[in-house]
Every structure is written in structure tokens, then in C-alpha cells.
C-alpha positions in Angstrom: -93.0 47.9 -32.6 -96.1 47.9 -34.9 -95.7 48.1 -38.3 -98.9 49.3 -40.3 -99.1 48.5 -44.2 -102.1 47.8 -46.7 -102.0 44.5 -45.6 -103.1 45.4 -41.7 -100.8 45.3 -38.6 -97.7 43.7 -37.9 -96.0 43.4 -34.6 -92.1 42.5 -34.5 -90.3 42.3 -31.6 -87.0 42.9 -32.8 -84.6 44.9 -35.2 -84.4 41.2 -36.9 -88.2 41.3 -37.3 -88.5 44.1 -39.0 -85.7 43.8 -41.8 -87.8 40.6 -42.2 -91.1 42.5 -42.7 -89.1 45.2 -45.0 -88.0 42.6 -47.0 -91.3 40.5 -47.4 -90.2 37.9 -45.7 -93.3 37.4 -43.3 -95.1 35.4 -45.7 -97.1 38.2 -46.7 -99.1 38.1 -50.2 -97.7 39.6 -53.0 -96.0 43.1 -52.3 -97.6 42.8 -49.2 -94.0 43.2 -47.5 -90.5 44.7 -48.5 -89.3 47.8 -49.5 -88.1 47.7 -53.2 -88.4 51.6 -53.9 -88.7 54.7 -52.3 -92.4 54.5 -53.5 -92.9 51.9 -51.7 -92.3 53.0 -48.4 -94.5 55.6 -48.0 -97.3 53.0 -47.4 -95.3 51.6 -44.6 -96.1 53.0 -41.1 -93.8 52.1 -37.5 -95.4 53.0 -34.6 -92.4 52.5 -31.8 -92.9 52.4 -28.1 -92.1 56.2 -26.8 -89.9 55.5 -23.3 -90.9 57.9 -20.9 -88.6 58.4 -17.6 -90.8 58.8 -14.6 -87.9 59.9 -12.5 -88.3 63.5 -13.8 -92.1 63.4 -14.2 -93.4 63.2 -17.6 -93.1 66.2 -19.7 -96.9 67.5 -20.4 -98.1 69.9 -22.7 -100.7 71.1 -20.7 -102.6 73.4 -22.8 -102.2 75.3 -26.4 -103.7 78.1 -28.5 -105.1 75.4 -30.7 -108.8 75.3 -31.6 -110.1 73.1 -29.1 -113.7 70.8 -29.3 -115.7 73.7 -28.2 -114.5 75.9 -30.7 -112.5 77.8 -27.8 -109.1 79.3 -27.6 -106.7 79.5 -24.6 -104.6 82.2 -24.9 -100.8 81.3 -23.9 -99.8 84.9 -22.3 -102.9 85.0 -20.4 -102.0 81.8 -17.6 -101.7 82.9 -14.2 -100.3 79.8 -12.0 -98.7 81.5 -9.0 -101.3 80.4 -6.5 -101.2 76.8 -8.3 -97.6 76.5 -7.6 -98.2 76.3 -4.0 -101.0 73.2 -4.3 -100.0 71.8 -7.7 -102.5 69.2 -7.5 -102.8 66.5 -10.4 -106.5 65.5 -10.8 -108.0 62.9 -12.5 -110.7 63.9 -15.0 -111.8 67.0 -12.8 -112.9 64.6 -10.1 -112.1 66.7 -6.6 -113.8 63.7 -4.9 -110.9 61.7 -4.8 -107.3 62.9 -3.5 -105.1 64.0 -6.1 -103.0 61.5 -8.5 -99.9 63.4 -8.4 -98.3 66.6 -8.5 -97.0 68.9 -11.0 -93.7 70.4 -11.3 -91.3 73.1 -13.4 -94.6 74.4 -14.7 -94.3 77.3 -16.8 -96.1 79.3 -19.8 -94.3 80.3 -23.3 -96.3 81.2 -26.7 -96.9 77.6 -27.4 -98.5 77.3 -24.4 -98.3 75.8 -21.0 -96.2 73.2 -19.9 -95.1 71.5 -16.8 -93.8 67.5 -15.4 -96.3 65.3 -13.8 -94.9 63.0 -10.8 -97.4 60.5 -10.3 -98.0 59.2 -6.9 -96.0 55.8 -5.4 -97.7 52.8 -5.3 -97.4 52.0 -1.7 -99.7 54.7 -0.4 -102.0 55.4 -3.7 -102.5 52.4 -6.3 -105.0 53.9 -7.9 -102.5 57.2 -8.5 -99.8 54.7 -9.5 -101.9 52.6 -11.7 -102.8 56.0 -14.5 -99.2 57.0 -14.1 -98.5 53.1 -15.3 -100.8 53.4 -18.3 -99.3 56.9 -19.7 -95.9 55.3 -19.2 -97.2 52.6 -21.5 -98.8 54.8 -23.9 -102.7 54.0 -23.3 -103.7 57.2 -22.2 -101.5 60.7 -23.4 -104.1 63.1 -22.9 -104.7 65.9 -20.0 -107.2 69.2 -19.8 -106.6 72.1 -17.2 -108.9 73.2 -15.0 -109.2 77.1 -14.1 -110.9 80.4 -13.4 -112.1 82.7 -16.1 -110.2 86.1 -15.8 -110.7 87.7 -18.9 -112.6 86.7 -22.3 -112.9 87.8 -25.6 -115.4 87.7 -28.5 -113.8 87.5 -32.4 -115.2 89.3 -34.8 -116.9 88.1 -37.4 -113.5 88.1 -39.9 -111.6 86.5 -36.9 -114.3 84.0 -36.4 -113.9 82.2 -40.0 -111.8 79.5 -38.5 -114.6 78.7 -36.1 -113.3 80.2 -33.1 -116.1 81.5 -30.9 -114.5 82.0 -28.0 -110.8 83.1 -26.6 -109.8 83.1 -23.2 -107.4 86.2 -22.9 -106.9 85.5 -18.8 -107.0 82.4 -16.6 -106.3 81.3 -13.4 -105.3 77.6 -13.4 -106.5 75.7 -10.5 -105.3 72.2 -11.5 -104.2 69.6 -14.2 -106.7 66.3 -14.7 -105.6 63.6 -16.8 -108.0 62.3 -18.8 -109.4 59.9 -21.7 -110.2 62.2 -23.5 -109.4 66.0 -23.5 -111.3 68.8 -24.6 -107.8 70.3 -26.2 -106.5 67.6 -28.8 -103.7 68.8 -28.3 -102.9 68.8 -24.6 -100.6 65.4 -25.3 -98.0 63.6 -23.0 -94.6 65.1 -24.9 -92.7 62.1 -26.5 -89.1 62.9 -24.9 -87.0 60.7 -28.0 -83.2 60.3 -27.6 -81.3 62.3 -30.7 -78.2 60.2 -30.5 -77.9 57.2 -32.4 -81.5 57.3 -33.9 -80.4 58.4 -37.5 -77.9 55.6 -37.0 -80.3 53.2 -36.1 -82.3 53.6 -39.2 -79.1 54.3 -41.3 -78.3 50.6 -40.5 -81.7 49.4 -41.4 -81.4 51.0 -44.5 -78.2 49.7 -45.3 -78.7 45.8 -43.9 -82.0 45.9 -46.8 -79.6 47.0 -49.8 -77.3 44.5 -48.7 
């Protein structure tokens, strides 16, 4: 885990670790370290490994209404993937020059957007494959963009505009999923799958171990 204060960046290894860092025991300067009021911690940043299970595929937002770097709008309702379903092919970065990476899987569309599981390929036959799906399960890259067929477009007016949209795809046929550096849609992110159960206890316990 990183911890990130005024001070810089802080890696601990353990739960141990960071009570010692909360406490200001890391031979930090003065109120470098440690948590004496709720003040205090809202300088204090943990950045925790997500763990991702690749059995499943990895959950994948792969697109959103969101404003994206072109000032362009996907519209949700508008995704046609029925032909995609039958070659679900997982690109990287839009390169059709090289076999796909993987495949996609339990793909479907709702108003937040469109979503679906990547299965990256096994190392034995595709290393290359294997090696991307290795650095999204350790977090360096997180980021896709979809690749499809313009159906239907539509141009705001000028009130609808204000937010800087200029353009909004109302229909699209997807043709396939890329994962990339980085993505013309901020937003189309690896989704962080965190375990419920036992995190407030987790943190209830670090809380408790620093009035002690």
C-alpha cells in the first residue's frame, strides 16, 4: 500500500506498517506522520492494491455518456452488439494487425453505459496477450476505448452545447474492445471489484489499535 501525505510517498507493506505511519513513527519530521485529529487525516491518502480475479474476466466499463477528449458523447441506448457477440474480439489499441488479446464476455448495455468481462489470452499460445492481461491485473494499465460503426449522429444546439459537447453518437455498431494507454473516454476504466465483507472491520480495527 502507498500512503501519500505532505511529506511525499510512503510504501508499507503491512497492517503493522501503517499503524506505524499513522502514528508518526516512521521517523518522519514533525507532524509529518500520525493521526492526532480528524483534521488531520484528510491530508493522508492510501492507495491499496485493487485484486482483480481473472478467472471471470475482468469487469470493464467499456464505454459511458461522459464527455470524452474530443468533446463527443456516446449515447448508452444507442449500442448495437449483436453481430459483436459472435467475434467478441479484444484488440489492443485498434491494432487489427496483430491477432486479438482476448475475448469479451457477458457484455451488455444499461444507462451508464456499456459493460462487459475481458478474458485475456493464456500464456502458452499468446505471451504477448498474456503479458497486457498481467499488467491490468497489476494495475499499470486500466484503460480501454471501443471501436465501432457510426449509425446515427446528432448535433446539440447551441443551449445543449454549453458543456462543450459537439458531438453525440445516438447509434453505433460496436466492432471491438482495444485496451489501451490511454483512452479517448477517461472514463472507460477497469471496474475495481472490492470485497464488502470485512472492509469496515478492517479499518474499524485500525482506528481502534491508533486510540489505544
Amino acid at each position: 500500500m502507498v500512503v501519500r501525505c505532505k511529506s511525499g510517498e510512503f510504501q508499507v507493506r503491512s497492517r503493522a506498517g501503517l499503524l506505524e505511519f499513522l502514528r508518526g513513527d516512521l521517523g518522519l519530521r514533525s507532524n509529518a506522520g500520525g493521526i492526532k485529529t480528524a483534521a488531520d487525516g484528510l491530508d493522508v491518502e492510501c492507495i491499496a492494491p485493487v485484486q482483480l480475479s481473472m478467472d471471470q474476466g475482468v469487469p470493464w466499463i467499456f464505454s459511458t455518456f461522459d464527455l470524452d477528449r474530443f468533446d463527443e458523447r456516446i449515447d448508452p441506448a444507442g449500442w448495437d452488439f449483436k453481430r459483436y457477440l459472435e467475434n467478441p474480439v479484444v484488440q489492443w489499441a485498434h491494432c487489427f494487425s496483430i491477432p486479438a488479446i482476448g475475448r469479451a464476455e457477458k457484455v451488455f448495455a444499461d444507462d451508464k453505459g456499456l459493460h462487459g468481462n475481458i478474458v485475456f489470452n493464456d500464456k502458452d499460445y499468446d505471451p504477448f496477450g498474456w503479458g497486457i492481461g498481467e499488467r491490468v491485473k497489476a494495475g499499470v494499465i486500466r484503460a480501454g476505448s471501443v471501436g465501432f460503426r457510426i449509425l446515427e449522429i446528432e448535433l446539440p444546439s447551441k443551449e445543449n452545447s454549453k458543456d462543450g459537447t459537439a458531438l453525440i453518437f445516438r447509434k453505433q455498431e460496436l466492432f471491438e474492445f482495444s485496451i489501451c494507454n490511454v483512452p479517448a473516454n477517461p472514463f472507460a476504466l477497469v471496474k475495481a471489484e472490492t470485497k464488502t465483507a470485512g472492509f469496515p472491520d478492517f479499518w474499524g480495527n485500525i482506528i481502534h489499535s491508533i486510540q489505544e
